[in-house]
MIBANU-359246 format. One record per residue (C-alpha): x, y, z; residue in one letter. Coordinates in nm, 2 decimals, decimal comma. Layout:
// MIBANU-359246
{X->X Y->Y Z->Z code->A}
...
This chain:
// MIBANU-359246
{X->3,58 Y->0,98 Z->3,18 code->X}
{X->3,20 Y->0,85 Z->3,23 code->X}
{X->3,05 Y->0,79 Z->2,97 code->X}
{X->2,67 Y->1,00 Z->2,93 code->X}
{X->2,40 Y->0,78 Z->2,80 code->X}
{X->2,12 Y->1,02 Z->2,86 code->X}
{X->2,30 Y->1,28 Z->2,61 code->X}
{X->1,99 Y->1,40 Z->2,37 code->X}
{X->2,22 Y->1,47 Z->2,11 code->X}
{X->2,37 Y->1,12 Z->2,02 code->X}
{X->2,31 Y->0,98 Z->1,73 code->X}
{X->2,38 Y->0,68 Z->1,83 code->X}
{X->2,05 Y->0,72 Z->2,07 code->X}
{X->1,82 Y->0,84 Z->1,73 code->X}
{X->1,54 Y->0,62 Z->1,67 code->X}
{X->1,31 Y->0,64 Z->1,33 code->X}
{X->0,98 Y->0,56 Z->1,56 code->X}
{X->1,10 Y->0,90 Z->1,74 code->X}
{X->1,03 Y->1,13 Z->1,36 code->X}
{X->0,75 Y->1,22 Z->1,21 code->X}
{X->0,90 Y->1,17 Z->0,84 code->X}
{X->0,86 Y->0,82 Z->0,95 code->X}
{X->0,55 Y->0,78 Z->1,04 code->X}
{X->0,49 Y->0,98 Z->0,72 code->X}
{X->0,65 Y->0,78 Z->0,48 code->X}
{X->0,48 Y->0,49 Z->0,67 code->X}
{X->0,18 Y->0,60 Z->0,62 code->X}
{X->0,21 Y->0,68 Z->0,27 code->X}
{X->0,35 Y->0,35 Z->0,16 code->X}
{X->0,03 Y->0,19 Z->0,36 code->X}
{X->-0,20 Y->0,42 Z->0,13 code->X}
{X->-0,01 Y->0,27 Z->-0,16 code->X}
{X->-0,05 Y->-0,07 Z->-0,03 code->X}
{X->-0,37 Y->-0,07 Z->-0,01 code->X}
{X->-0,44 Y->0,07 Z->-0,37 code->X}
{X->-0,25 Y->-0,18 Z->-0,51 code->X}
{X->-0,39 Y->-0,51 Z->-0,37 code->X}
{X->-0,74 Y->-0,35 Z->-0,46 code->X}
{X->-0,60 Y->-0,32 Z->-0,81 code->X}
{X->-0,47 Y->-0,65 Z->-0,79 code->X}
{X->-0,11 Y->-0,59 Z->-0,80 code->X}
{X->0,01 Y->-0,66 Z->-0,44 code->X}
{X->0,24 Y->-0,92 Z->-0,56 code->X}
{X->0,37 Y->-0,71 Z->-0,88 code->X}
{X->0,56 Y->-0,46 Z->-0,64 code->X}
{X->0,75 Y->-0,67 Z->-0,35 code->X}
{X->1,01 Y->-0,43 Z->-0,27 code->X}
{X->0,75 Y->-0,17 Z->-0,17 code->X}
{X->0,84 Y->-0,01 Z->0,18 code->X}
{X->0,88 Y->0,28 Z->0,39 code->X}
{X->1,23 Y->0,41 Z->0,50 code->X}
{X->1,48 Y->0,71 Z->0,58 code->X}
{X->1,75 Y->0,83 Z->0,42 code->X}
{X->2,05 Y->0,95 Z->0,59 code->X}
{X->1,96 Y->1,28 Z->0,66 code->X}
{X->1,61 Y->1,18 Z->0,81 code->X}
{X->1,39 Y->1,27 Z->0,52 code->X}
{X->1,09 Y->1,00 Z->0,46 code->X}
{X->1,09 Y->0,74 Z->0,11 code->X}
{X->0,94 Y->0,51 Z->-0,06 code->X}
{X->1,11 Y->0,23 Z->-0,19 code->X}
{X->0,92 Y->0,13 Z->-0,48 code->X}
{X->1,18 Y->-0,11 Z->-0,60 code->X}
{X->1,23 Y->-0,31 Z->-0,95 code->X}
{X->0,91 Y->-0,42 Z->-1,18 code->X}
{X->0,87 Y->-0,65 Z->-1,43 code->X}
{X->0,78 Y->-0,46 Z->-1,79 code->X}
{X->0,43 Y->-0,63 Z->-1,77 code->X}
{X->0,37 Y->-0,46 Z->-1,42 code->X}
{X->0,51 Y->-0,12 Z->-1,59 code->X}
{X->0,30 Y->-0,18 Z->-1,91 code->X}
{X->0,02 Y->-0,20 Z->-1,63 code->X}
{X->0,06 Y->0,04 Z->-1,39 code->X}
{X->0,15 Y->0,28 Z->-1,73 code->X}
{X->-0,23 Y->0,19 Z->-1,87 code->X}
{X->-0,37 Y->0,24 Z->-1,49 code->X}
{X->-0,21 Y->0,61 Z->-1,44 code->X}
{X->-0,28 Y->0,69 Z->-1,85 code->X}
{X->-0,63 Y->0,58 Z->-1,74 code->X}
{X->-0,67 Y->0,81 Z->-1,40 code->X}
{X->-0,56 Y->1,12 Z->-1,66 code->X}
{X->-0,79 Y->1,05 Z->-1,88 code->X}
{X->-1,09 Y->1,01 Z->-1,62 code->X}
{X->-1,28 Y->1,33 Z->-1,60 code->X}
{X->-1,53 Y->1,36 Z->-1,29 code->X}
{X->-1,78 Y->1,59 Z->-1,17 code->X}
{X->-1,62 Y->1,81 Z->-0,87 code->X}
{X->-1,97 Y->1,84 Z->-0,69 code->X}
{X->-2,07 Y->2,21 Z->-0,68 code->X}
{X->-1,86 Y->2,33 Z->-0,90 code->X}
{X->-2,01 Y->2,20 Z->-1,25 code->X}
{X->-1,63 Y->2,15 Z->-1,37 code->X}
{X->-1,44 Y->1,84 Z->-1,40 code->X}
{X->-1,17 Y->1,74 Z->-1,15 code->X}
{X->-0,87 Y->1,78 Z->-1,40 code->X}
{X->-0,63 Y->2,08 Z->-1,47 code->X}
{X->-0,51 Y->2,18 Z->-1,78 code->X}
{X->-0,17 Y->2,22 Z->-1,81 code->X}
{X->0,08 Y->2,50 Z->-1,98 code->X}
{X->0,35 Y->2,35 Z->-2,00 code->X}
């Protein structure tokens, strides 16, 4: 029995480069890379990458932390909630109250 290599629904043929969830996730963990290093904390996360799970859905793999990069990355996101900024043309502030 031949075998058929140009068969579209192998698996065994699937690429990541061939999904947009990767080139999503990709993207997103780029976006990330770059705010870290210009908040000085490129070397604080070295596990951070892109990847897919199983069923072809995009991550990020943030990965382990010290407790001082928590503590830090805790005072940087406690910060961006507390930040209030003009929405231009609007004459409201950028943040939503919540109801929780």
């Amino acid at each position: 029995m031949p075998a058929d290599h140009e068969h579209s629904g192998d698996s065994a043929s699937w690429s990541p480069l061939d999904s947009e969830e990767w080139y999503a996730a990709r993207d997103a963990a780029a976006g990330l890379r770059d705010v870290l290093i210009a908040a000085g904390m490129e070397r604080d996360f070295p596990y951070l990458r892109a990847d897919l799970n199983a069923f072809g859905h995009g991550l990020i793999e943030l990965g382990r932390i010290s407790p001082e990069t928590a503590e830090r990355l805790t005072e940087l996101l406690r910060r961006a909630l507390e930040s209030t900024y003009e929405v231009p043309g609007t004459g409201t502030n950028g943040r939503q109250q919540r109801n929780d």
